[in-house]
C-alpha positions, 0 to 999 in steps of 0.5 A: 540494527536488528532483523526485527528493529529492521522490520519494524522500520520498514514497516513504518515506512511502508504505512507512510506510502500506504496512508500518503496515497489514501490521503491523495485518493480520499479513502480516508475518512472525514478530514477537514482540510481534504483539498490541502491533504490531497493536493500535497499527497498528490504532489509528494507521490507524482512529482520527482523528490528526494524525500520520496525516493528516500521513504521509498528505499527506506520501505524496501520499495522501487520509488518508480514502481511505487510512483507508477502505481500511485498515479493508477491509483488517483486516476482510477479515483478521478475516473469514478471517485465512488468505486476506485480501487487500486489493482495489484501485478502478480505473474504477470495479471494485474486485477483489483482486491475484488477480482483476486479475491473472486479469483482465488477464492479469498475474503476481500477484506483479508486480500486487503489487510494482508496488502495494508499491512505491507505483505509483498503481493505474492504472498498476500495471493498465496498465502492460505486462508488463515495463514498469519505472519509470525509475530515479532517477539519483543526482546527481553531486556 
């Protein structure tokens, strides 16, 4: 496999664990059997198996962290539903998107495009205002 196809695959298997735990916190928007997609995004991202371990290594991803960090998410989001917001671990300070993005300076919803679409932490914090990771480039055929 490619470095590029390689990318992609982790990518995809990144969104999988992004959109697993939107479901189990109900960002996502109307769906209408909501109690049956929470309950088992909730039961795949907290209960020990195979399958998750398996998309976790597949995302380039340590299953525990992503486990640990999941179960902050969903209880955040039962603590108050209307403001949940997951928070994010860099050199040792954990804050949410809204307390980065004061902190550093940086646009919300830049912080959280950046983290959605699968930029390790650190880079998504430092990176410069505007700053955009290269485009793959599809080969010619």
């Amino acid at each position: 496999m490619s470095a590029d196809a390689a990318d992609c695959a982790r990518q995809l298997w990144i969104n999988v664990i992004a959109l697993a735990i939107d479901d189990a916190t109900l960002t996502a928007a109307a769906q209408n059997n909501k109690d049956l997609v929470r309950y088992q995004a909730r039961s795949w991202l907290t209960k020990p198996s195979a399958d998750f371990n398996e998309v976790c290594h597949l995302a380039g991803l340590d299953p525990k962290a992503v486990r640990e960090g999941a179960v902050r998410c969903i209880q955040a989001y039962d603590a108050n539903p209307e403001r949940a917001e997951c928070s994010y671990e860099f050199e040792g300070e954990r804050h949410t998107i809204a307390e980065w993005s004061e902190r550093l300076g940086l646009d919300r919803s830049v912080l959280r495009g950046r983290l959605k679409s699968g930029w390790p932490v650190g880079e998504a914090l430092t990176a410069p205002y505007g700053f955009r990771a290269p485009r793959k480039r599809k080969r010619a055929a």
